[in-house]
C-alpha positions in Angstrom: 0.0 0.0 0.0 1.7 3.1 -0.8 1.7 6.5 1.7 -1.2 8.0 -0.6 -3.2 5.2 0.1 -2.9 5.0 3.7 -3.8 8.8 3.9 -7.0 8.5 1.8 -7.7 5.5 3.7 -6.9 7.2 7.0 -8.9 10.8 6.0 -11.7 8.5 5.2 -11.8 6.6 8.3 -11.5 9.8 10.2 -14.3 11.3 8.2 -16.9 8.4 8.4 -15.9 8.3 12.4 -16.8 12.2 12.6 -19.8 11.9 10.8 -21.2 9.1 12.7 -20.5 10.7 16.1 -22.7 14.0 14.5 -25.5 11.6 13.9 -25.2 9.9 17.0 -24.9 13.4 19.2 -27.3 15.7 16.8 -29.5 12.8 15.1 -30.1 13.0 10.9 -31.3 15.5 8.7 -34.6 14.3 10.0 -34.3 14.2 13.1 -33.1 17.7 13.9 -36.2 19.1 11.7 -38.9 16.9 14.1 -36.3 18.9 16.7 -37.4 22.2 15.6 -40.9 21.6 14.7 -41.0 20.6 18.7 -38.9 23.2 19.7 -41.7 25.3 17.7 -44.4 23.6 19.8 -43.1 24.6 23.4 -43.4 28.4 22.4 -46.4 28.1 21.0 -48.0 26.7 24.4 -45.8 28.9 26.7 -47.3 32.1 24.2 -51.0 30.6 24.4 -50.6 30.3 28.2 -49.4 34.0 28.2 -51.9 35.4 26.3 -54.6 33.5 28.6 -52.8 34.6 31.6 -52.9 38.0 30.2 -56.5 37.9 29.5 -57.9 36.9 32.6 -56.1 39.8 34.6 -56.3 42.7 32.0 -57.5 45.3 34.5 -58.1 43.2 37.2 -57.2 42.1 40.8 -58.6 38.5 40.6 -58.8 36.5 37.6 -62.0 36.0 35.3 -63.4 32.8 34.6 -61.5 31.3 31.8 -63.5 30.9 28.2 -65.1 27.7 27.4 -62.9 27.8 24.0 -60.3 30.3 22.5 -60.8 32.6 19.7 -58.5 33.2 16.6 -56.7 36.1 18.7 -55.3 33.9 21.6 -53.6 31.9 18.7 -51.4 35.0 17.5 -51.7 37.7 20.1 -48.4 39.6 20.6 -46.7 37.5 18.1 -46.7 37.9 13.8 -47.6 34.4 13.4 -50.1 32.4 14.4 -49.6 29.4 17.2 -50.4 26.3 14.8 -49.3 23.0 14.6 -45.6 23.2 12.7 -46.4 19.8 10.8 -50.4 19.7 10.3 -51.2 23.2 10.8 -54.2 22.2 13.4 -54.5 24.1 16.3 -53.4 23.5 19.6 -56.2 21.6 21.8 -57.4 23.7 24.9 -59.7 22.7 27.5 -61.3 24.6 30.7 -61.1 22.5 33.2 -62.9 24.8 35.5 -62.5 28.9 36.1 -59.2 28.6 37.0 -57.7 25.3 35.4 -57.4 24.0 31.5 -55.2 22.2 29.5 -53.2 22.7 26.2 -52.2 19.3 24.3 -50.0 19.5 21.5 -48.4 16.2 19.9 -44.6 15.5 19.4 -42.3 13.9 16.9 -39.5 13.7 20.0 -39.7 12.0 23.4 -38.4 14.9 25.9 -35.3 13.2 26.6 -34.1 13.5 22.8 -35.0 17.3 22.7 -32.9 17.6 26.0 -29.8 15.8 24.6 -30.4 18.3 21.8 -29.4 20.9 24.2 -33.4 22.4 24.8 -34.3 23.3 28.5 -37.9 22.3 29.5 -40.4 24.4 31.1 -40.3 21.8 33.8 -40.0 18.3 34.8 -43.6 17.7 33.6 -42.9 18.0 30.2 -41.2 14.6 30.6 -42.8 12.9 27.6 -42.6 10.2 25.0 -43.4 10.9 21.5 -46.8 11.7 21.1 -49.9 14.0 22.6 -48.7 15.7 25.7 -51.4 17.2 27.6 -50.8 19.7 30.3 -52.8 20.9 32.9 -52.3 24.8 34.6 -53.9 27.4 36.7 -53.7 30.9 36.1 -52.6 32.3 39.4 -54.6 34.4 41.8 -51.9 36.2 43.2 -50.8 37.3 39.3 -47.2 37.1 40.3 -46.5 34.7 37.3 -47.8 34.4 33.6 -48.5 30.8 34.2 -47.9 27.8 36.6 -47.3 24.4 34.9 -48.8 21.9 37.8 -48.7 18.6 36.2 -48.8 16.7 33.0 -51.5 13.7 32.7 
């Protein structure tokens, strides 16, 4: 084998080792767009539950009962586009649990641990999911000292 060949060889060996360790750490090409269309997901239930927060305080010491549904504006308020599903375009599911309780579901491509190892910080531990619906349940806050308080997942 002559000294070219063992460097090509080498260079290849070296390259093929680099790239599998980027798949391995980052996932494929695939993989990292189901990333971001989750990614996408959390901020569009952190903005829904900020908008609803919003709305039950505006001018207010105690919250108002929460709506039975949500219009078209809780879907974009203070943002340019609207809070959809990144793959189907569906809106997110909401559900009044009572005045003060509801729910927002969205469903994702990623189990929790894979957007994690993808460097993303959770809202909190109960976002702890496998792939598929996660469904959230929250309280808008008498006191009004935060926008939202994520209690548990179910």
């Amino acid at each position: 084998m002559s000294r070219n060949s063992l460097f090509g060889a080498i260079f290849v060996a070296v390259t093929a080792a680099l790239l599998a360790g980027a798949f391995r750490l980052l996932g494929t090409p695939s993989e990292m767009a189901a990333f971001q269309r989750d990614r996408q997901r959390v901020g569009d239930l952190l903005s829904i539950a900020g908008a609803i927060h919003l709305d039950a305080f505006q001018g207010r010491v105690n919250p108002k009962p929460l709506p039975a549904a949500l219009s078209e504006g809780f879907y974009n308020r203070d943002s340019t586009r609207d809070c959809k599903d990144p793959s189907t375009g569906a809106r997110y599911r909401y559900q009044r649990v009572s005045d003060a309780w509801y729910t927002l579901e969205a469903n994702f491509e990623l189990g929790s641990d894979a957007l994690v190892r993808r460097g993303m910080k959770l809202p909190g531990p109960e976002w702890t999911h496998a792939p598929g619906p996660l469904k959230v349940k929250l309280h808008v806050n008498e006191d009004g000292s935060e926008a939202w308080s994520w209690k548990y997942r179910y």
